[in-house]
Residue frames as qw, qx, qy, qz and C-alpha x, y, z in Angstrom:
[[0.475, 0.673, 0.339, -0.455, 11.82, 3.59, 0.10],
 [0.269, 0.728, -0.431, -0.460, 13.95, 4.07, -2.84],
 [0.260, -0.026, 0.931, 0.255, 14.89, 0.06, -3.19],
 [0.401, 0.606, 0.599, -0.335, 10.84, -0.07, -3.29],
 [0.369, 0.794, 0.009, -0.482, 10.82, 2.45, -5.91],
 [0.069, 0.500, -0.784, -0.361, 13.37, 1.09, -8.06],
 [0.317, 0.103, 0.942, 0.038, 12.15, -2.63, -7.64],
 [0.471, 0.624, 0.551, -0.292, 8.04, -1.44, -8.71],
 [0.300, 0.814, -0.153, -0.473, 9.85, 0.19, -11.96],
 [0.140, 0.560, -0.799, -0.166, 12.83, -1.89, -12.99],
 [0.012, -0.191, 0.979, -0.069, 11.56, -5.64, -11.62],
 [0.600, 0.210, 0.557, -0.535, 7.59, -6.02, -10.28],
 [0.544, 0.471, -0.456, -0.523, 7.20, -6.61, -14.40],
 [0.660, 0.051, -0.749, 0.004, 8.69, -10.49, -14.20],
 [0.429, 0.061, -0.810, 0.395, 8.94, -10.27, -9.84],
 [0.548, -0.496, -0.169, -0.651, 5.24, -8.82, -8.54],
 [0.648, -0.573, 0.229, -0.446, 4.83, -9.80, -4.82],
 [0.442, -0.659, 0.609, -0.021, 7.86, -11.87, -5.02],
 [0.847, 0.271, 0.455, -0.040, 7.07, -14.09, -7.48],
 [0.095, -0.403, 0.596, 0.688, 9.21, -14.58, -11.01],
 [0.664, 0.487, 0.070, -0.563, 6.38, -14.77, -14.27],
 [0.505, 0.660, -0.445, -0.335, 9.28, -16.53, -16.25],
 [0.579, 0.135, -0.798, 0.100, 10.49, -19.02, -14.11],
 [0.475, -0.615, -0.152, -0.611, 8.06, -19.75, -11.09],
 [0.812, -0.338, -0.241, 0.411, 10.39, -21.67, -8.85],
 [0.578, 0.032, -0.265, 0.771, 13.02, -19.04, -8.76],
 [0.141, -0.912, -0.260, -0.285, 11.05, -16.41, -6.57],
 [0.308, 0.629, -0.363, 0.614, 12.48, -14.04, -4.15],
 [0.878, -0.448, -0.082, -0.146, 11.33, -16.15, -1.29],
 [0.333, -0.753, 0.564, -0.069, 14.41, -16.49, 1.20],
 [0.759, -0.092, 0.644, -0.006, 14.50, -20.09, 0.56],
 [0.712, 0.688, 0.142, -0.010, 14.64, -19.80, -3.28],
 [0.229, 0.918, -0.312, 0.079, 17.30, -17.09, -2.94],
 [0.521, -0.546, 0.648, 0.102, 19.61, -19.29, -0.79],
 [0.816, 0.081, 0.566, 0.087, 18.99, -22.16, -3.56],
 [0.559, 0.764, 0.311, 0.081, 19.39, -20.02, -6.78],
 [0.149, 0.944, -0.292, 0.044, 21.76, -17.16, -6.20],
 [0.732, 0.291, -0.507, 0.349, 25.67, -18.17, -6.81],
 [0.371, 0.369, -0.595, 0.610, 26.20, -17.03, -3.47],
 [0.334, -0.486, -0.770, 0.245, 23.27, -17.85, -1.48],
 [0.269, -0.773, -0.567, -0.092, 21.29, -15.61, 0.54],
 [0.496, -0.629, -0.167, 0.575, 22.79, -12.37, 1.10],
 [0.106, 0.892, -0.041, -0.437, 22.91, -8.53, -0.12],
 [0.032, 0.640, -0.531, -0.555, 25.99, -9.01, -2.25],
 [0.351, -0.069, 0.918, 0.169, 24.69, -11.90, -3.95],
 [0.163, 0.749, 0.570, -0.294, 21.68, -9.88, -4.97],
 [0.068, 0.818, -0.199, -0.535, 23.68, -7.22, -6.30],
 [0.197, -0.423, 0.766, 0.442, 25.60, -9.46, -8.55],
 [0.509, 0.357, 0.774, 0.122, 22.70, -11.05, -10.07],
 [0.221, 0.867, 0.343, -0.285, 21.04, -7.59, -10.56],
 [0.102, -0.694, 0.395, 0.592, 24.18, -6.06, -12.30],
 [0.226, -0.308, 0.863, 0.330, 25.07, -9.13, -14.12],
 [0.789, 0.041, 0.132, -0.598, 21.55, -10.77, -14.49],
 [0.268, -0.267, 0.924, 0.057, 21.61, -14.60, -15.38],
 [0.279, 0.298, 0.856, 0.316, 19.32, -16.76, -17.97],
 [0.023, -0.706, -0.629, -0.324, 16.30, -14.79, -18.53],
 [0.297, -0.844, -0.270, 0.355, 16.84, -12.27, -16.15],
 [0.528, 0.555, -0.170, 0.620, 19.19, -9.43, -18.40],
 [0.570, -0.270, -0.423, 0.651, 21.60, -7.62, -16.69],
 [0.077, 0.916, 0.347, 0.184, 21.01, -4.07, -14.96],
 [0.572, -0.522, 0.024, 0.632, 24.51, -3.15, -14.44],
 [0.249, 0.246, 0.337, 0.874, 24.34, -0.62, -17.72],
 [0.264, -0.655, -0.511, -0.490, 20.60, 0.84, -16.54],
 [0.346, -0.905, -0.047, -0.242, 21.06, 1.35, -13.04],
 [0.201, 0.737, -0.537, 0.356, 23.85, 3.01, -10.66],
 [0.458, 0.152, -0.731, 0.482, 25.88, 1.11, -8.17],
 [0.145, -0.019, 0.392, -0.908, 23.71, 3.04, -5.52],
 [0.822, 0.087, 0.074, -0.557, 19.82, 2.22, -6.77],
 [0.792, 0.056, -0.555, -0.250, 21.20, -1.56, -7.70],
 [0.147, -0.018, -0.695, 0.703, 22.51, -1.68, -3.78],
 [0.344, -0.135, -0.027, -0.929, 19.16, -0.47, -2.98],
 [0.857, 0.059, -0.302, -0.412, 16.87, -2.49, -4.72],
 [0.481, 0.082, -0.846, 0.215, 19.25, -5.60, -3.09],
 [0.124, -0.073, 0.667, -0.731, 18.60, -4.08, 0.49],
 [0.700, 0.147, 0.078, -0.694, 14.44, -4.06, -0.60],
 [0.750, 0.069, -0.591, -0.288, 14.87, -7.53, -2.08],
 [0.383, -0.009, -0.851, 0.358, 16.78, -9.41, 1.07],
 [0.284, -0.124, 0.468, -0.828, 14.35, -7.12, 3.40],
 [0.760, 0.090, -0.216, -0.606, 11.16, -8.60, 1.62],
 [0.696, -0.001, -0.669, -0.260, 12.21, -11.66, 1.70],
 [0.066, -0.035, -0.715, 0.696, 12.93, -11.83, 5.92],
 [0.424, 0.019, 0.279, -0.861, 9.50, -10.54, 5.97],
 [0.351, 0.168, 0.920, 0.050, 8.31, -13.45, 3.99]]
């Protein structure tokens, strides 16, 4: 519940029902994430964008803790399994 809560504050803005507003190929579809993230499809690969962030996307390692950006990964990799 807390990823959830984090993501609908910090991300739904550019990544609403999985989708990205800025660049519309890189959603958070499972199949995106494997193609996009530097380390493919998986929790820590999530975190590292989210800390770091990468073209457009800024980074949220100064905004949120180690704990809610672990979170929000666990709510992003869940969502996408669910399709």
């Amino acid at each position: 519940i807390r990823g959830q809560q984090i993501f609908q504050i910090n991300c739904a803005v550019c990544h609403a029902q999985g989708r990205n507003v800025i660049m519309p190929e890189k959603t958070l579809e499972k199949e995106a994430l494997e193609k996009y993230l530097y380390a493919g499809f998986n929790e820590e690969a999530v975190v590292r964008q989210v800390t770091n962030g990468k073209n457009a996307m800024p980074a949220f390692g100064g905004r949120l803790g180690d704990i809610d950006i672990g979170n929000v990964a666990s709510y992003v990799i869940d969502m996408a399994e669910a399709g």
